[in-house]
N, C-alpha and C positions, 0 to 999 in steps of 0.2 A: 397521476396514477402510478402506482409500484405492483409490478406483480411480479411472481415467485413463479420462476423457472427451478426445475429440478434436473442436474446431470449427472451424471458420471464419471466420478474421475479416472484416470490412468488405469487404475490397481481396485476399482471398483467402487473407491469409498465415494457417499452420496457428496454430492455438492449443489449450495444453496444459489444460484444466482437470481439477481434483482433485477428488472427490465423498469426504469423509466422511461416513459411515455407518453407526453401527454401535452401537446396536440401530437396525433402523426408522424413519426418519420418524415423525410421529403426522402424516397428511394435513391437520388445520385450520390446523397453523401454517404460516405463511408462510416461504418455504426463505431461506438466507443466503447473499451474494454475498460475499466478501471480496477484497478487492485490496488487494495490498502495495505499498509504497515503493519508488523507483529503487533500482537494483542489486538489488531481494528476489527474492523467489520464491515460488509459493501455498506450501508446505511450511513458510514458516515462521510460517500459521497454526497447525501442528497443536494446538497446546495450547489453545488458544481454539476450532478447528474440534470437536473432541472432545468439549467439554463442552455448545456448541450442538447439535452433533450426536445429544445423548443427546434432542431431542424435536424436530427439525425436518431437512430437510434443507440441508446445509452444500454449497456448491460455492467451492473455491477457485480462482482464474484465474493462470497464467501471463502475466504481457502479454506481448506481443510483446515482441521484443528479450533474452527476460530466462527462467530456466529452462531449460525444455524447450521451450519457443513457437517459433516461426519466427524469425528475422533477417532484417531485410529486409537484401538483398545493395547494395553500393557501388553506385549512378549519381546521375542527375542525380532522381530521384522519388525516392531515399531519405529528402529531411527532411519529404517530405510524408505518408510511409508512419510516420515517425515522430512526426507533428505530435499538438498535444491532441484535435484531430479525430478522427484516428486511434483512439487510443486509449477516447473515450468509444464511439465508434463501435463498437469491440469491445465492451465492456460489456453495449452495446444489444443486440448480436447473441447474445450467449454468453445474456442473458434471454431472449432470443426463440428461439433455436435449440435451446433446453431448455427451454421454456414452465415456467420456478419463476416469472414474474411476479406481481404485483408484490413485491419482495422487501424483505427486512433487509440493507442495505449499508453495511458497516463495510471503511472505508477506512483506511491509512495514511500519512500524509504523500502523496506522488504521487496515491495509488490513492484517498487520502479527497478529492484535487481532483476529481480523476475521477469518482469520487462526485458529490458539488454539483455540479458541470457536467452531469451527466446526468442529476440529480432535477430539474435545472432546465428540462432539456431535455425529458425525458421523465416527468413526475410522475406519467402513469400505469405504471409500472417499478420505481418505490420508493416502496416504504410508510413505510422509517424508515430514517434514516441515521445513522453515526455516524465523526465525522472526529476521528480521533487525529492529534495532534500535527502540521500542517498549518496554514500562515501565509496570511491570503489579501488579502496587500500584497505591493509588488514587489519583489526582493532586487537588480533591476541589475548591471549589467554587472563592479563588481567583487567581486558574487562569483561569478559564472561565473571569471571568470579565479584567481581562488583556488581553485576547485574543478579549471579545467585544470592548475595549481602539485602541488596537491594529488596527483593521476593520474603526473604524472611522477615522485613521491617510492614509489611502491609499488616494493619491491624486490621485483619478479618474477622467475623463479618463487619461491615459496617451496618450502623443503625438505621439507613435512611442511603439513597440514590446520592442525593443531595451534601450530605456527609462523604463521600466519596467524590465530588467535585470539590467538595474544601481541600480535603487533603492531597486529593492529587495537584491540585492549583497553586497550593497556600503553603502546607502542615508538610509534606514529603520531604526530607532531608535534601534532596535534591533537587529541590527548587531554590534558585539565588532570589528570586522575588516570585511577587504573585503573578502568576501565567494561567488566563481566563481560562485560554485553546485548549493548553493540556489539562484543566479540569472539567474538560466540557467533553472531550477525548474518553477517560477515561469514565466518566458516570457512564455514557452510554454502552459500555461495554459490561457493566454490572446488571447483573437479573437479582431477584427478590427472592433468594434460598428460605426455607422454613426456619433457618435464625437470623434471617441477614440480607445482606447484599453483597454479593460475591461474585467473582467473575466469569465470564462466560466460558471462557479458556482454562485450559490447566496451566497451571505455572510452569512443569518441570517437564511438561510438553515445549512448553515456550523455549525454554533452556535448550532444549534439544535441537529445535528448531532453527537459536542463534549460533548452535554450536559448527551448523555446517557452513558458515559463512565468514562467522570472524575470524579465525586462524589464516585464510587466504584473501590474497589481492585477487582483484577483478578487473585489470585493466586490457588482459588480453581477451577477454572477449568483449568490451565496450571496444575496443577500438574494428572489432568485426560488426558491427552496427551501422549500415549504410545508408537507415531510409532518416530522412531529418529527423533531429532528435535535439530538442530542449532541455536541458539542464538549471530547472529550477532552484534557487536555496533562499531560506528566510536569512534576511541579514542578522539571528542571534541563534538561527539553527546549530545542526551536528555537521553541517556539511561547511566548513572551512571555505573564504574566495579564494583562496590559490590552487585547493584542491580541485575546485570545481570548475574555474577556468582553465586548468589542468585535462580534464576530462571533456572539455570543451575543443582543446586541441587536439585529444586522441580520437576525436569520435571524427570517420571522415566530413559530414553535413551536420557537427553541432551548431548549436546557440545557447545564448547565455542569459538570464533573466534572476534578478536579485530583487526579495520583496522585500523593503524596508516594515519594521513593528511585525515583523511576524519572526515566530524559531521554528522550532521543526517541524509543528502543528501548521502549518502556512495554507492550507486549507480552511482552519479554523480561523487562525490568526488574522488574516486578512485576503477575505475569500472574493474580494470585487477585486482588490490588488492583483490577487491570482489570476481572475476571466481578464483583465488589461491583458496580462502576458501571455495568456493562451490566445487567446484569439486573432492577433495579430501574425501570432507563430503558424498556427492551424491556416489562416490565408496564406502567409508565405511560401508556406511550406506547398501550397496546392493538392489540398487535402480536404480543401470544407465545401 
């Protein structure tokens, strides 16, 4: 069972959160926050939401800009509605406006920075975190402009859902080979416009959105992050082994977990490979 929680962000904009559920909760375990990656959406926890789901309670978050969540509208306060601010700040609220604190927060790329910035912030709010595939050194300036390159080459609309899993899979200049994960990633973020199938997100929202993250390293506040913390990467991911064993040593109580056949989708990629490495973490950790 999925149902739609409605809250409040920071700065007021609505936000969509997903509660899987389904048998019951068991009240001692500590409930789970998940937050996806730019361009995702909560939904495309469910395979991971389901199986936590079977002894704790699961919420997944729409962030802003992305889903069902609010958009902040075009002016002159938009890139501050959009900032990392912003965003941890929702986090904090969606814990606190739903009293599941302190939680299990399993982040993905965007949503796992979001993560460590807010256990850093607020370490009474996370009990144990776990960052998938998420770089915390600075990517500069060109590759924002690659990624603007990139936005211009989407042949929108597509003609079909389905057309939109080839291409992001198969046909994207930017796939070395065919990648199931990221064409299964991105259908589901396409809705059915009145010529097409277009995304749910704005793109030059999106932009915006990367822009306040790539220019800066992140390593001074991962290494402020004290409750256990997992540092997951797919072995063909964006997150480098050295980097990430790197961040394994900054973090006071990391751990380190590498999914082989999976890249940066490693939720999609190989999502029973993923529960092997949570679960084991989630007992160690003394959190389940």
């Amino acid at each position: 069972m999925v149902q739609r929680i409605d809250v409040t962000g920071a700065d007021g904009v609505r936000l969509a959160a997903w509660e899987f559920r389904d048998p019951p909760a068991e009240p001692r375990k500590p409930a789970v926050l998940l937050l996806h990656g730019l361009m995702g959406r909560a939904l495309h926890w469910a395979g991971t939401a389901r199986w936590l789901g079977e002894h704790r309670r699961v919420i997944a978050l729409d962030q802003r800009g992305h889903g069902h969540s609010g958009h902040p509208a075009p002016g002159p306060d938009r890139p501050a509605r959009l900032s990392r601010e912003a965003f941890v700040a929702d986090a904090e609220t969606v814990i606190e406006q739903l009293g599941i604190g302190p939680v299990i927060l399993i982040g993905h790329s965007m949503g796992a920075l979001t993560g460590w910035q807010l256990a850093a912030r607020r370490p009474d709010l996370v009990q144990a975190l776990v960052i998938c595939d998420m770089r915390a050194s600075a990517l500069g300036e060109a590759s924002q402009q690659e990624w603007q390159e990139w936005f211009r080459r989407w042949p929108l609309p597509f003609p079909t859902q389905d057309a939109a899993r080839r291409w992001f899979g198969e046909d994207d200049p930017r796939v070395e080979r065919p990648d199931p994960g990221r064409g299964a990633f991105f259908a589901e973020v396409m809705h059915q416009a009145p010529d097409g199938w277009r995304p749910l997100f704005s793109r030059s929202q999106m932009l915006t959105v990367r822009e306040t993250w790539v220019h800066d390293a992140h390593w001074e506040e991962l290494a402020q992050v004290r409750c256990p913390t997992l540092v997951v990467r797919g072995l063909d991911g964006e997150l480098g082994r050295a980097e990430a064993q790197e961040m394994v040593r900054v973090l006071p109580a990391g751990q380190y977990a590498e999914i082989p056949d999976a890249g940066h989708y490693v939720h999609y990629d190989q999502p029973a490979a993923l529960r092997a490495a949570l679960e084991p973490f989630l007992e160690g950790a003394a959190v389940s």
